[in-house]
VOPAGU-2260 file (C-alpha; in pm, 1 decimal, decimal comma):
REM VOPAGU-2260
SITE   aa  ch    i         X         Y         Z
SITE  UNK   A    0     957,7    3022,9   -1528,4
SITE  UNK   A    1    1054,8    2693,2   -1628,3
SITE  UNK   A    2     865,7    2410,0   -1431,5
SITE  UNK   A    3     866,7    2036,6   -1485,4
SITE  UNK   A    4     496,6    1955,1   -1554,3
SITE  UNK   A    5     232,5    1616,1   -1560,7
SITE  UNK   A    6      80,3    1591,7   -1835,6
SITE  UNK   A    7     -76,5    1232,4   -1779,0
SITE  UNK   A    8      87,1     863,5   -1636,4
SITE  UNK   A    9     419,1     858,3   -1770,7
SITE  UNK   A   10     424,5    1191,3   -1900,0
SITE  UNK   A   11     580,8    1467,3   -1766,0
SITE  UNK   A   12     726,1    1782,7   -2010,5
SITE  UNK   A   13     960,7    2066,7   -1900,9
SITE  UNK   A   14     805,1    2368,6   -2017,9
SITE  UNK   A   15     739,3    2790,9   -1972,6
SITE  UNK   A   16     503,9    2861,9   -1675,3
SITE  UNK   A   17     343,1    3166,1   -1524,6
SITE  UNK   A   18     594,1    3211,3   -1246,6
SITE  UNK   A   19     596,0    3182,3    -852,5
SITE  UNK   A   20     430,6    3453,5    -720,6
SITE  UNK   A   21     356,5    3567,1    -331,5
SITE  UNK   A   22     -14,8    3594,2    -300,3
SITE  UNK   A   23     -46,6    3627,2      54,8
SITE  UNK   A   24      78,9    3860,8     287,7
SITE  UNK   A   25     222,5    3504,8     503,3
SITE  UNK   A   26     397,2    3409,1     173,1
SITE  UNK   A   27     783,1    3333,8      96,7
SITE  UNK   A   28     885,2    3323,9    -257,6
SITE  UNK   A   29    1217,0    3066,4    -329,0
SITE  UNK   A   30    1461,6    3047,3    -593,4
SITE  UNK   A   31    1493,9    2671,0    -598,1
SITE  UNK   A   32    1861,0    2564,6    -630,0
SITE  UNK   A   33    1792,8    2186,3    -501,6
SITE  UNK   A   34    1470,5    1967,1    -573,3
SITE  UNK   A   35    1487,9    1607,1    -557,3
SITE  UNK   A   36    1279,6    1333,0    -742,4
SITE  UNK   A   37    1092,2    1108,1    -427,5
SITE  UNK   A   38     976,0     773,2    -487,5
SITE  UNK   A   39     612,4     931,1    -420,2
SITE  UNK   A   40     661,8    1085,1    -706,8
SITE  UNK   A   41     673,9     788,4    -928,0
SITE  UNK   A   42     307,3     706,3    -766,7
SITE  UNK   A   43     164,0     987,2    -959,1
SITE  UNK   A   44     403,0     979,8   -1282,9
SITE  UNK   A   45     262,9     616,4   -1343,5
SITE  UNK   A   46    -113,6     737,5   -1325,7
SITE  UNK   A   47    -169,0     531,6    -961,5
SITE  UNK   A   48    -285,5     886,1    -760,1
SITE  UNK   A   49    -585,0    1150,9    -885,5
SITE  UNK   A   50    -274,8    1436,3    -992,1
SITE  UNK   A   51    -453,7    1614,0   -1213,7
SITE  UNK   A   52    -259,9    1734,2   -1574,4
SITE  UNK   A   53    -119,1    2075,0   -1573,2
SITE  UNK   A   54      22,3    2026,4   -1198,8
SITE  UNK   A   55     385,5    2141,8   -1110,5
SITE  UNK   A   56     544,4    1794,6    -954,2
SITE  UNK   A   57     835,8    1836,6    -673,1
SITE  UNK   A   58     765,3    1806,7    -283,1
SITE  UNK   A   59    1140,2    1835,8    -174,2
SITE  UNK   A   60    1304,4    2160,6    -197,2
SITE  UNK   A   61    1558,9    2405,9    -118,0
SITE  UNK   A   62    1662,0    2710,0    -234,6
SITE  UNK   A   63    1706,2    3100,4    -213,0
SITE  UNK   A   64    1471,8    3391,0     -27,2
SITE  UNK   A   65    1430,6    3624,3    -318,3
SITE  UNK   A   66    1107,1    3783,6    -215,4
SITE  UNK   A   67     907,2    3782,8     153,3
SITE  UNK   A   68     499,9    3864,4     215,0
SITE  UNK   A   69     464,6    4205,8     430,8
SITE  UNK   A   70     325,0    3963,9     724,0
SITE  UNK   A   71     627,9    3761,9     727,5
SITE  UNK   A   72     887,9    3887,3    1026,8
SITE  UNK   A   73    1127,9    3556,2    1063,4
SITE  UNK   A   74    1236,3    3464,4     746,1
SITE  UNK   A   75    1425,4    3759,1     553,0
SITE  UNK   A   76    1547,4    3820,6     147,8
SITE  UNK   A   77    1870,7    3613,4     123,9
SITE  UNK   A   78    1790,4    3367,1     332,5
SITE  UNK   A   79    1938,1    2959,5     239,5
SITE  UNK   A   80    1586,0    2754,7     312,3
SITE  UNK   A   81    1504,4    2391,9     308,8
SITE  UNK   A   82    1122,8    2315,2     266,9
SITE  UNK   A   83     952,2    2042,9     444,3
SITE  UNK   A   84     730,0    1836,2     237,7
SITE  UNK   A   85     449,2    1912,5     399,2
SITE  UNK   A   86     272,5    2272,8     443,1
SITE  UNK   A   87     180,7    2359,0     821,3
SITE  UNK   A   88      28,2    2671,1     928,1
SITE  UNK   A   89     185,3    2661,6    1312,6
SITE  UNK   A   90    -122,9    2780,0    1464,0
SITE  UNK   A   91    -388,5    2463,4    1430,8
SITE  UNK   A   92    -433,5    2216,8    1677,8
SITE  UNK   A   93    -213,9    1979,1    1516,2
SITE  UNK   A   94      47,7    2225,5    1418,1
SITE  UNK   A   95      74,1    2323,0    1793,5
SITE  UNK   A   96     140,5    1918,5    1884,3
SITE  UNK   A   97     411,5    1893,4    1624,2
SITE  UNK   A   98     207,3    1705,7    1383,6
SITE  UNK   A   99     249,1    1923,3    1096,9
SITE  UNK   A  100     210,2    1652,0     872,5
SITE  UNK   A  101    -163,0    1677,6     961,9
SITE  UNK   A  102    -207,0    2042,6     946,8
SITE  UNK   A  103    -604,7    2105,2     965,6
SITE  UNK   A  104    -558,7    2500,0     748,2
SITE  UNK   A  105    -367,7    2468,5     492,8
SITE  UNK   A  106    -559,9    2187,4     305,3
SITE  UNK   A  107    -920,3    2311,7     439,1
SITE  UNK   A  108   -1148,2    1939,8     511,3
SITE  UNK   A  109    -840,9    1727,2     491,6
SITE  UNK   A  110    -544,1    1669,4     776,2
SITE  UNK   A  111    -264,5    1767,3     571,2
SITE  UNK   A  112     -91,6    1958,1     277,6
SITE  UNK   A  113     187,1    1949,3      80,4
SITE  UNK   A  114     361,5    2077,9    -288,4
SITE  UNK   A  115     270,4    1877,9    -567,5
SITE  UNK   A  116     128,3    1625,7    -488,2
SITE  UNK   A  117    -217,1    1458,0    -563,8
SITE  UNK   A  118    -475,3    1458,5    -223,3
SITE  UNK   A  119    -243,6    1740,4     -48,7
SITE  UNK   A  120    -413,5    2041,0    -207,4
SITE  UNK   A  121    -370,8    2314,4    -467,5
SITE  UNK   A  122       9,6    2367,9    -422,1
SITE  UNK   A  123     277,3    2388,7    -678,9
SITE  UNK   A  124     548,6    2184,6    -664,5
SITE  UNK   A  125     898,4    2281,5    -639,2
SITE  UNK   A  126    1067,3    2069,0    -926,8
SITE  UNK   A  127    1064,8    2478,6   -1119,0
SITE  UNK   A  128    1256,1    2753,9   -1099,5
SITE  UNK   A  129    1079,6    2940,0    -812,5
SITE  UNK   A  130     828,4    2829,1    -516,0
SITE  UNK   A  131     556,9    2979,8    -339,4
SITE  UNK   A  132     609,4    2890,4      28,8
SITE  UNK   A  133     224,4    2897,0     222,4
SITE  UNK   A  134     334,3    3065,0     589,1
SITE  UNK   A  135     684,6    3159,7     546,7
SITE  UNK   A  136     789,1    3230,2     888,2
SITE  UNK   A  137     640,1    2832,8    1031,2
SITE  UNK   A  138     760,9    2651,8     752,5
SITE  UNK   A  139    1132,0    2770,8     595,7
SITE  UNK   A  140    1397,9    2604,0     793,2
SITE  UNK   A  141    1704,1    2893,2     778,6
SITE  UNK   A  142    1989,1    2708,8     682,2
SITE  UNK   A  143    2338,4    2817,5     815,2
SITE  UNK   A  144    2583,7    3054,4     649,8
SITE  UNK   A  145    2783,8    2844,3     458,1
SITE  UNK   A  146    2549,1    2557,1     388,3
SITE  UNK   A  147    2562,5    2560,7      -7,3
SITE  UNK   A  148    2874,6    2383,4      66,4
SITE  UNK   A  149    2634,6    2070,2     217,1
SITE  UNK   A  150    2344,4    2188,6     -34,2
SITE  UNK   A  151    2297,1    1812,4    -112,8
SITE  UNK   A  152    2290,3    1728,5     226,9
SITE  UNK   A  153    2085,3    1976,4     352,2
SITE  UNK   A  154    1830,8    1887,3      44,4
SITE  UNK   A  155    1752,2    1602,6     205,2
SITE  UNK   A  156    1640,3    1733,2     546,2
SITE  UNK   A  157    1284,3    1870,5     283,7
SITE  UNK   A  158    1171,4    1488,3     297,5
SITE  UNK   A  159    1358,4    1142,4     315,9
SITE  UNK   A  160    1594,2    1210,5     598,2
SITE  UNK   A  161    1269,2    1314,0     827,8
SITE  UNK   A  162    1078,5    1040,8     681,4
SITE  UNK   A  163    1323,1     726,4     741,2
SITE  UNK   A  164    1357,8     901,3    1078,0
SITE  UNK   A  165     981,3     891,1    1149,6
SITE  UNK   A  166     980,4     564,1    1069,6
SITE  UNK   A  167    1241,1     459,5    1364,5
SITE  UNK   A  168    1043,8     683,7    1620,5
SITE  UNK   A  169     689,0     500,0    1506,9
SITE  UNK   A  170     865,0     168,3    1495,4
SITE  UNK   A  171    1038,2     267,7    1906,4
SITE  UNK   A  172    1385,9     227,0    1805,8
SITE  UNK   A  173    1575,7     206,7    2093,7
SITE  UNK   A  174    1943,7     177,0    2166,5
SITE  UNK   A  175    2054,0    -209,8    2154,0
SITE  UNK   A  176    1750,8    -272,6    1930,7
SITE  UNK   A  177    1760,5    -485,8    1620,1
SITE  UNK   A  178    1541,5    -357,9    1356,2
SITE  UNK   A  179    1435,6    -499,0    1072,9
SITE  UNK   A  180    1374,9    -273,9     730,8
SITE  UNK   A  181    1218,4    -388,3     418,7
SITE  UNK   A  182    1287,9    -134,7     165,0
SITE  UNK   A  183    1689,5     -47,6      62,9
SITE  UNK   A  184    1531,7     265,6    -102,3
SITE  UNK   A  185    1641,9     643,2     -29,4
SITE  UNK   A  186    1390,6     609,7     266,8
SITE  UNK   A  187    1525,7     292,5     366,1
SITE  UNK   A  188    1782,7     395,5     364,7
SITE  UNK   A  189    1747,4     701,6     546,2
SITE  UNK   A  190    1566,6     487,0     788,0
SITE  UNK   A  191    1847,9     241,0     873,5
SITE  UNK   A  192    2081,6     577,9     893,2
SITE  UNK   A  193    1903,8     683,1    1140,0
SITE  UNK   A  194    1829,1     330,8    1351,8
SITE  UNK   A  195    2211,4     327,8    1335,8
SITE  UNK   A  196    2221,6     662,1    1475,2
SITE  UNK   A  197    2006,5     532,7    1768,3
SITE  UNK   A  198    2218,6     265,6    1840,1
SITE  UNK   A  199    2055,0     -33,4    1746,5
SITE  UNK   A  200    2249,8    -320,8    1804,3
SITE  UNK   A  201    2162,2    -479,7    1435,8
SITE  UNK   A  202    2013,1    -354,4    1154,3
SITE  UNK   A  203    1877,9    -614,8     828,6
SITE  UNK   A  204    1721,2    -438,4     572,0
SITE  UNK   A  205    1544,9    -632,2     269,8
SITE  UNK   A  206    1470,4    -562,5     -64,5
SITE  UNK   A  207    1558,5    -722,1    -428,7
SITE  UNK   A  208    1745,9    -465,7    -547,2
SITE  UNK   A  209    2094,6    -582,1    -532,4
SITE  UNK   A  210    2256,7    -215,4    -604,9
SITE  UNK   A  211    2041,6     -92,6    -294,3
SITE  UNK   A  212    2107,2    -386,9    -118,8
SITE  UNK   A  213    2465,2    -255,8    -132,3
SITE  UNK   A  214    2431,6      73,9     -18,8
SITE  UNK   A  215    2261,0     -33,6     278,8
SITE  UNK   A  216    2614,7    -300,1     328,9
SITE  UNK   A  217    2811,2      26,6     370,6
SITE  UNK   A  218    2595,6     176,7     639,6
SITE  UNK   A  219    2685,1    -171,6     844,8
SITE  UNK   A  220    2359,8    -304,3     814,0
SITE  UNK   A  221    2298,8    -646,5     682,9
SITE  UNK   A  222    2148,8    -694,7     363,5
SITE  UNK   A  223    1833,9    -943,4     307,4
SITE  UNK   A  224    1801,8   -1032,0     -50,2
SITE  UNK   A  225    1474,3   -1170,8     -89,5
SITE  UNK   A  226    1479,5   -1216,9    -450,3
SITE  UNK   A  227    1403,0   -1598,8    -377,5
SITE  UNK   A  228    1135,3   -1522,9    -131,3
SITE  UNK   A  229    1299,0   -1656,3     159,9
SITE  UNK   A  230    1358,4   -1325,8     345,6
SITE  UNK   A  231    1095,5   -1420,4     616,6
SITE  UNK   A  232    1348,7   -1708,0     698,2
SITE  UNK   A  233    1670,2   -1545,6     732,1
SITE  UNK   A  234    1560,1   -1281,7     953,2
SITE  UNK   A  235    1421,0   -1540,2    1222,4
SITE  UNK   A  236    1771,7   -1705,6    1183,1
SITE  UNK   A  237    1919,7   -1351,1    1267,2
SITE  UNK   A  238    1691,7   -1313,9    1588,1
SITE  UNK   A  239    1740,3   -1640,0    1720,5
SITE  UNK   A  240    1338,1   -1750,7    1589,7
SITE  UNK   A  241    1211,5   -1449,6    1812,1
SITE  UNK   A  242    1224,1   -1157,5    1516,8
SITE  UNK   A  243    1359,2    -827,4    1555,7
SITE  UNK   A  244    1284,6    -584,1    1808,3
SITE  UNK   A  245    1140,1    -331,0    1559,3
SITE  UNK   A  246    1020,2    -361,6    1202,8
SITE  UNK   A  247    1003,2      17,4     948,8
SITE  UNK   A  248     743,3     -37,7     649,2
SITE  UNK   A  249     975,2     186,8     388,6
SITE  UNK   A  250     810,4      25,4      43,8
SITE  UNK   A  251     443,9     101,0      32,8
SITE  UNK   A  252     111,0      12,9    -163,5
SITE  UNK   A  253     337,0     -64,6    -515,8
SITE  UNK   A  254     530,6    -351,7    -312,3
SITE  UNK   A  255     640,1    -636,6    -571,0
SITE  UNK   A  256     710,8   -1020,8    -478,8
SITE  UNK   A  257    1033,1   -1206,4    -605,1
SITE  UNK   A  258     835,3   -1219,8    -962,0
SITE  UNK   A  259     781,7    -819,8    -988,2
SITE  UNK   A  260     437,3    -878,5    -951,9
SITE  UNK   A  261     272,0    -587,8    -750,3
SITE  UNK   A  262     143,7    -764,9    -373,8
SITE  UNK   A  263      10,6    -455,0    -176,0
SITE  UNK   A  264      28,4    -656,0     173,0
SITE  UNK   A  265     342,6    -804,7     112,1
SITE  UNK   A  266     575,7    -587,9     341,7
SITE  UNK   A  267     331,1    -533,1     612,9
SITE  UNK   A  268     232,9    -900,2     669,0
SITE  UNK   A  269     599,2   -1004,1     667,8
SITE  UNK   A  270     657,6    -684,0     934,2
SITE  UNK   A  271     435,2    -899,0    1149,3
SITE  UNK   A  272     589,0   -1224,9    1058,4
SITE  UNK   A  273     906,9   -1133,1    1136,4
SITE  UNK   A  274     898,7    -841,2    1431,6
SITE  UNK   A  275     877,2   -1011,0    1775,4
SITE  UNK   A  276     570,8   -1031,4    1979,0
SITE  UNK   A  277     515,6    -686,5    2133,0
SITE  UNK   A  278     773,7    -533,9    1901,1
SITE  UNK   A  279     677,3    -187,2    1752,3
SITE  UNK   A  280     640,7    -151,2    1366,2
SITE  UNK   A  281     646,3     199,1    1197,2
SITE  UNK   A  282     475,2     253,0     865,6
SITE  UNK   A  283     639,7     564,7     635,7
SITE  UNK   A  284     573,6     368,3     283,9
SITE  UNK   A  285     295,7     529,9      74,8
SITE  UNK   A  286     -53,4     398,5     127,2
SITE  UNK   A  287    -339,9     531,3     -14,6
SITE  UNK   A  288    -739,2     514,1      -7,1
SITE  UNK   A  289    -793,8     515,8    -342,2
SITE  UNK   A  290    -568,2     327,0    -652,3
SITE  UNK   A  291    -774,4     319,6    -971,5
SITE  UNK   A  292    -489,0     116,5   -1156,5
SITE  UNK   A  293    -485,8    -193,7    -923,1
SITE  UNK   A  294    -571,5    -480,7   -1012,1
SITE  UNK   A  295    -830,2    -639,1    -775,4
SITE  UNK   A  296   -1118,4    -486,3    -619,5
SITE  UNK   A  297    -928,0    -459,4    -253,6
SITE  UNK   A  298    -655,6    -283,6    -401,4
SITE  UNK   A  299    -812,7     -23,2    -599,1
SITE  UNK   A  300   -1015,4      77,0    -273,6
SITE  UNK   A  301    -692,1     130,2     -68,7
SITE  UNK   A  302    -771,8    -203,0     133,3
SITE  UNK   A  303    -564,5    -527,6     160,8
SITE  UNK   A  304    -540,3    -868,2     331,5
SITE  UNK   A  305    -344,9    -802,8     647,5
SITE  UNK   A  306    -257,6   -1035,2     886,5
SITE  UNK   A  307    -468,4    -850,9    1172,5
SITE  UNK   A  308    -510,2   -1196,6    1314,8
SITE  UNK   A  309    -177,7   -1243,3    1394,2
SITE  UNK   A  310     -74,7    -931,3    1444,3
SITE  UNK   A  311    -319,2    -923,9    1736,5
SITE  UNK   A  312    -205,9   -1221,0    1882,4
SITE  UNK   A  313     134,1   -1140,9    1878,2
SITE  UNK   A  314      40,1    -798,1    2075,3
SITE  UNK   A  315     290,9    -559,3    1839,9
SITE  UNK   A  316     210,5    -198,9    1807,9
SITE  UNK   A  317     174,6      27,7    1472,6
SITE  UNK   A  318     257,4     368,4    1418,1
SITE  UNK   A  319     169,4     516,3    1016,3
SITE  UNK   A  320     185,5     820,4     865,3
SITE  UNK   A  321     378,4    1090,0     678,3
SITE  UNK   A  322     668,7    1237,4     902,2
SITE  UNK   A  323     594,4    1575,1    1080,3
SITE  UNK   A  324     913,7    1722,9     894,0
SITE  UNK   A  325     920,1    2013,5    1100,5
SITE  UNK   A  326     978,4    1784,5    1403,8
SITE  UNK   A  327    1293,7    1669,8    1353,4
SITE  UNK   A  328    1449,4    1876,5    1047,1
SITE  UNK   A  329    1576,8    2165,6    1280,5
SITE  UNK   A  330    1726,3    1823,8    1480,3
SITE  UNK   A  331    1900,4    1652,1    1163,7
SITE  UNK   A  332    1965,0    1976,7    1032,7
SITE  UNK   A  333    2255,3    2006,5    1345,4
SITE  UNK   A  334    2390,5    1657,8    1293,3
SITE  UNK   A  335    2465,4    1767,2     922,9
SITE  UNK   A  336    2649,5    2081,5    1039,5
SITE  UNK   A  337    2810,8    1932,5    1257,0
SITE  UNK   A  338    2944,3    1632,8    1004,6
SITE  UNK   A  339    2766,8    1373,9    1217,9
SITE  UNK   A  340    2581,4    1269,3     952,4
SITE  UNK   A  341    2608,6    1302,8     571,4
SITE  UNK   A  342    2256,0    1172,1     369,7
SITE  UNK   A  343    2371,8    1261,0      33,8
SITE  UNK   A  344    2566,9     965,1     -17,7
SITE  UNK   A  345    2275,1     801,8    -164,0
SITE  UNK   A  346    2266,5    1062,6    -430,1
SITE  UNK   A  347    2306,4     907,6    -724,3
SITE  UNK   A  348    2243,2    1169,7    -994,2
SITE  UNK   A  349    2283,0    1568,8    -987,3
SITE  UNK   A  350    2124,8    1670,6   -1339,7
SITE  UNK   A  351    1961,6    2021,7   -1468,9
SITE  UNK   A  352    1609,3    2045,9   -1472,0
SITE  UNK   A  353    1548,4    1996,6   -1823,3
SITE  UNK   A  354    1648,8    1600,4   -1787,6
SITE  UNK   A  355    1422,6    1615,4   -1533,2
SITE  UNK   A  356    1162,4    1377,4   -1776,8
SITE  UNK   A  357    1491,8    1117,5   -1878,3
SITE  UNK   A  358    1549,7    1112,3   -1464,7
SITE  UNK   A  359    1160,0    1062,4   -1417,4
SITE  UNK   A  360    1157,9     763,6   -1633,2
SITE  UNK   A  361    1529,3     592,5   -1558,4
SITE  UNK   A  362    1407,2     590,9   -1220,2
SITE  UNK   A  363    1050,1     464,8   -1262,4
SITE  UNK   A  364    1251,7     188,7   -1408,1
SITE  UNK   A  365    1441,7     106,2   -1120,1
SITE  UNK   A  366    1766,9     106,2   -1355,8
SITE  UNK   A  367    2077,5      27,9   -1188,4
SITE  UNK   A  368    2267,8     260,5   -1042,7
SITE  UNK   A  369    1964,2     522,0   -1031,3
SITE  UNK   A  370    1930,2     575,8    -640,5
SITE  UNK   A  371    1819,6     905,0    -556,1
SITE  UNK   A  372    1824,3    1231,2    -838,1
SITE  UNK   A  373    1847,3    1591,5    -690,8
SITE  UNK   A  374    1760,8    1829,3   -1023,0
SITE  UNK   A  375    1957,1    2180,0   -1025,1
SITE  UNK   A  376    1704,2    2437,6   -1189,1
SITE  UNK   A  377    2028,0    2674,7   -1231,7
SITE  UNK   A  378    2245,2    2433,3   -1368,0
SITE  UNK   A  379    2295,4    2350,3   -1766,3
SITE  UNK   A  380    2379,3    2062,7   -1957,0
């Protein structure tokens, strides 16, 4: 099969593969029709994770049932799926508290698992022709007849919907809330979607990025620019000098100041700056223990300068983590059928899988106009 492959930081290569294969009797094997590039994935195409060469990249998914283990009952050949980032098993102690995210089997001595992706175990990624799906029956959402009509919509539910949704219930969105997001990424987006949804009473979302910036104007929200640095200071002007309700972290580890210079605490110490005392604060971006190609000796142990001081002081409450896809997907998953809600508007590009290294690196760049890239394994030039 053909399967988009890292070769080293800034490298990736389309090439032949041994394909998919089921090699458990739990096992689901996909035809992937639908695999977008995440902005995790530009963490380990720029050499900033431990993803080791030779790995299959691609960690949101949908596609096609072509072939079930003989211990899988649930999910049957023919089947529409969309794949949550993250593997579960549905039977450990996390699984059975809906924190899949955190599955203790399918990554044995670390809380969690997912496809391709550096830290989350052994699994191919789904940016290939065909997927091997770990416990079939627990972790293929069935997708309803008709639903290659909403394929790009439904792609979404595999990661960034989820995810920007997380971040509102770590954060405590709550109906008349204002909320405050730094990040006008797909996640950030996703994110203010779904604070929206909630009915918060105002959402601000800031980044630099003035094609992001607006997207996020046609979802209602108001858009921070903080190219000059003075993002802090508008929002307390928004909130009256009290900050927002709620604050979603939607950037992570690779944050950059007004300069482009990378500032790892950045987002998080302006979350506390600028989200009221006792307001809730929900942390989706990327951090990670370990980042060999920081700079300074904080950074490349997965530490930073936080503002725990005031933080403290101001009594707020954090909530961090990757979402627990299979906590909400089945949720968003209705809201989409039901043309409540419709996420692929931030798509930006649909291309075949052989640009798949030209979309890697446009969107490493941050070019303009590059937003969010769903790559069509079936689809040609």
């Amino acid at each position: 099969m053909k399967a988009l492959v890292y070769n080293g930081p800034r490298d990736v290569q389309v090439r032949d593969v041994p394909d998919a294969r089921i090699e458990r009797a739990t096992d689901v094997l996909v035809k992937i029709s639908s695999t977008n590039i995440c902005g995790s994935d530009l963490h380990m195409y720029e050499g900033r994770t431990d993803m080791e060469p030779g790995r299959i990249l691609g960690h949101e998914n949908l596609g096609e049932v072509i072939e079930v283990g003989p211990a899988v009952d649930r999910v049957k050949v023919g089947d529409r799926v969309c794949l949550p980032f993250n593997i579960g098993c549905g039977f450990c102690e996390h699984c059975e508290k809906g924190l899949s995210g955190f599955c203790l089997t399918a990554n044995p001595g670390n809380a969690g698992a997912a496809y391709g992706f550096a830290g989350m175990g052994p699994y191919s990624g789904g940016q290939a022709e065909y997927l091997r799906v770990p416990y079939g029956d627990f972790n293929c959402l069935v997708l309803p007849r008709g639903s290659e009509e909403k394929e790009t919509d439904y792609v979404m539910l595999s990661d960034i919907f989820p995810t920007g949704y997380h971040a509102t219930e770590l954060a405590g969105v709550k109906p008349g809330d204002s909320v405050v997001i730094y990040g006008a990424g797909p996640v950030g987006l996703m994110a203010a979607s779904s604070a929206t949804l909630k009915g918060a009473s105002m959402v601000m979302v800031v980044d630099t990025h003035k094609d992001r910036l607006q997207l996020a104007e046609k979802l209602g929200a108001i858009a921070i620019d903080d190219t000059e640095g003075n993002g802090v200071e508008r929002i307390l002007e928004l909130t009256g000098g009290k900050g927002a309700d709620c604050g979603c972290e939607c950037v992570g580890y690779q944050c950059c100041n007004m300069h482009r210079e990378e500032v790892p605490n950045l987002t998080m110490n302006n979350l506390v700056a600028t989200v009221k005392a006792t307001g809730g604060i929900g942390v989706v971006g990327v951090f990670v223990p370990e980042d060999p190609g920081a700079r300074d000796k904080l950074e490349k142990r997965g530490q930073m300068a936080f503002d725990f001081g005031q933080f403290w002081f101001k009594g707020q409450k954090m909530g961090t983590g990757q979402a627990n896809v299979k906590a909400y997907n089945r949720l968003l998953s209705r809201l989409i059928e039901k043309d409540k809600v419709k996420p692929s508007w931030i798509v930006s590009h649909e291309l075949p899988l052989e640009q798949a290294p030209e979309a890697y690196e446009n969107f490493d760049k941050r070019k303009t106009g590059w937003t969010k890239v769903v790559l069509k394994p079936g689809k040609s030039k």
